[in-house]
C-alpha positions as CSV (number, residue, x, y, z in Angstrom):
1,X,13.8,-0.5,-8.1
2,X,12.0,0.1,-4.8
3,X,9.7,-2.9,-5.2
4,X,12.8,-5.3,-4.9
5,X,12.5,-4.7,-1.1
6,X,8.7,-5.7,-0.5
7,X,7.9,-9.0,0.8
8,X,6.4,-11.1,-2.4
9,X,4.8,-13.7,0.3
10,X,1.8,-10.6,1.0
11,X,-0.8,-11.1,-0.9
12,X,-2.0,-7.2,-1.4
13,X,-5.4,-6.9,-3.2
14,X,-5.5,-3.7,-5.6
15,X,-9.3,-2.6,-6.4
16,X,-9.5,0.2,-9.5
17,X,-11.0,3.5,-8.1
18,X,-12.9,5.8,-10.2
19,X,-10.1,9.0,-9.1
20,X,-6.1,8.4,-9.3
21,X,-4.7,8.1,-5.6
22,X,-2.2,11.4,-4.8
23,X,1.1,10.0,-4.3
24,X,1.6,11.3,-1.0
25,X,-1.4,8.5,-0.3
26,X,0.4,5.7,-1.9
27,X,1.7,2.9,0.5
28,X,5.0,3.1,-1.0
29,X,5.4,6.4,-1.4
30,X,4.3,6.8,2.6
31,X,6.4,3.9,3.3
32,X,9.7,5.4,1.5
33,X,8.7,8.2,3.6
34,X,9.2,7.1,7.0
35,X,12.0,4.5,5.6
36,X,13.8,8.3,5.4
37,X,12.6,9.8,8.0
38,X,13.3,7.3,10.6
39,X,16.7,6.4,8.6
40,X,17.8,10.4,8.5
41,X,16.5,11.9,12.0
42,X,16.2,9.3,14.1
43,X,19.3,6.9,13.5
44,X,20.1,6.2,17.2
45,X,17.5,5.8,19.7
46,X,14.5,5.2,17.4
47,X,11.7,7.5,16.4
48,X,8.6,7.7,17.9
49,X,5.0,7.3,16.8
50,X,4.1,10.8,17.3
51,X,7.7,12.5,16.1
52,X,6.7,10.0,12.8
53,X,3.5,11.5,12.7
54,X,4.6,15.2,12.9
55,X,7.7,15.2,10.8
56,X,5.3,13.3,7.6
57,X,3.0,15.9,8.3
58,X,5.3,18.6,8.4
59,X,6.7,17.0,4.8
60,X,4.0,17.9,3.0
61,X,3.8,21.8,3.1
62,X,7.2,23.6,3.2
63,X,5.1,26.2,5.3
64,X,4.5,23.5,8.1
65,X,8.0,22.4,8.0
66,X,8.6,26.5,8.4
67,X,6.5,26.4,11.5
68,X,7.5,23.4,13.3
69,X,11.6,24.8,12.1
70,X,11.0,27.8,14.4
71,X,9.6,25.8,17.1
72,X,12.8,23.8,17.6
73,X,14.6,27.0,17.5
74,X,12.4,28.1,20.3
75,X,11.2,31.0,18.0
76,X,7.8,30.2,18.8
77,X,5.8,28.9,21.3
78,X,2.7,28.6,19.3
79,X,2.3,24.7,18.4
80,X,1.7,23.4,14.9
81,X,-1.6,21.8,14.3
82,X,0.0,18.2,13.0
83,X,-2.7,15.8,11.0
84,X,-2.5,11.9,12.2
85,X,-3.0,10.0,8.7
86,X,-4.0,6.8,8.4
87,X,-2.0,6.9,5.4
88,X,1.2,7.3,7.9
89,X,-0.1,4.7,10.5
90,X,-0.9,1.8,7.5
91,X,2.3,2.3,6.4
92,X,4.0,1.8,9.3
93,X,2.1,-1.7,9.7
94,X,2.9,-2.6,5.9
95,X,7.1,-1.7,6.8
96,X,6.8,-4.0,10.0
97,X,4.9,-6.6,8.1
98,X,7.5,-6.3,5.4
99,X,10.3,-6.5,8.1
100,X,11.7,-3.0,7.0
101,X,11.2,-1.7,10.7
102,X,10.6,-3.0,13.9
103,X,9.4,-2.2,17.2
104,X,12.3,-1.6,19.9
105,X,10.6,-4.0,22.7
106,X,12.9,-1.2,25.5
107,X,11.3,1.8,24.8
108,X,8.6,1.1,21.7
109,X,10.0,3.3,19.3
110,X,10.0,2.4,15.3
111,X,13.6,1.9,14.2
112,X,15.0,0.2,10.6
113,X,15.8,-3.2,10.5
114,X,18.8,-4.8,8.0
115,X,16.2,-4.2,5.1
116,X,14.9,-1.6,6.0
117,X,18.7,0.4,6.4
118,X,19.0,-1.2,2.9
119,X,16.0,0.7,1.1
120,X,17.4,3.7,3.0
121,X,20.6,3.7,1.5
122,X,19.5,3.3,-2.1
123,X,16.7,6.3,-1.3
124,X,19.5,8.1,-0.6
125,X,21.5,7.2,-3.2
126,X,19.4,8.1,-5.7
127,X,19.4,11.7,-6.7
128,X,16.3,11.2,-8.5
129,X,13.5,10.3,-5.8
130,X,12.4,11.9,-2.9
131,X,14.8,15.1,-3.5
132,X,12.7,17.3,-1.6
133,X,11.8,15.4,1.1
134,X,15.8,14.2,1.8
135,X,16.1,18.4,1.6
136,X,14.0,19.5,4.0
137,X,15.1,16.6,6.8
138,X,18.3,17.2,6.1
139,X,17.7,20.6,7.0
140,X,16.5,20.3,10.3
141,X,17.7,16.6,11.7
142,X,19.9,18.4,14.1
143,X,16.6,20.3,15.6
144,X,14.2,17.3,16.2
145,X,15.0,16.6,19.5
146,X,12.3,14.6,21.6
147,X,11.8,17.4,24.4
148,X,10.8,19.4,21.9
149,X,8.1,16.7,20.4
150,X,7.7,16.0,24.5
151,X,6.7,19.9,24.9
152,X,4.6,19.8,21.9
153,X,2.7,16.8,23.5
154,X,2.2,18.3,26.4
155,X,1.2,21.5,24.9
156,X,-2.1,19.2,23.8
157,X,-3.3,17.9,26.8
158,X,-2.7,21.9,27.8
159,X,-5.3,22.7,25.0
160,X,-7.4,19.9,26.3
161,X,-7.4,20.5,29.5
162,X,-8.7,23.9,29.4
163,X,-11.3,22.6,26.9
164,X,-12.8,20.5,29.5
């Protein structure tokens, strides 16, 4: 079903491994992923590299998803340590390859494209896939707002600074 929506013009080159990838590591799990993400919490203005980043991190321990909840309810001021995957980053350059999402040229956030709305709606439409994941954004959509992803940033170069 999802493979309908990948461009058959890339030529992708599949090598057998000796150990079974996870599928939180596949390509089009990861790219589903941020398909629903971007689709569910940032519909308007975009979403950001980094709020990407956090909220695919945060997707894969409920506990993380706990922590960064109670952040955006200002619960706590203690910030999250969030993981930058490659896994996240490759498949953002396979869903603008495959014209699923672009790159907003104003303010160089990711946001769906025609296609990429498409696969969202039929992720969403299925009761079958991704149930948790559609769950827990669902849950906290309202909450990610970007001063909070803004004061997490800045919390880091905080950290940094006083490492230096």
């Amino acid at each position: 079903m999802l493979e309908q929506f990948f461009n058959d013009k890339i030529k992708i080159k599949f090598q057998n491994r000796p150990i079974a990838v996870p599928y939180d590591y596949r390509i089009i799990y990861k790219v589903s992923q941020i398909v629903l993400i971007i689709g569910t919490v940032c519909k308007r203005g975009g979403c950001s590299s980094i709020k990407l980043h956090i909220l695919s991190n945060a997707l894969t321990s409920s506990s993380m998803l706990d922590e960064l909840e109670k952040l955006f309810d200002n619960k706590i001021e203690i910030i999250p340590i969030v993981r930058f995957e490659q896994a996240v980053t490759r498949a953002v350059n396979f869903a603008i390859a495959d014209k699923l999402i672009e790159i907003q040229s104003s303010n160089l956030k990711l946001k769906l494209t025609a296609k990429g709305r498409q696969l969202y709606e039929e992720i969403m439409n299925d009761d079958s896939i991704m149930v948790l994941e559609k769950e827990e954004l669902n849950r906290v959509k309202d909450k990610i707002k970007d001063d909070v992803i803004n004061r997490i940033v800045e919390k880091w170069g905080q950290i940094k600074d006083a490492r230096d």
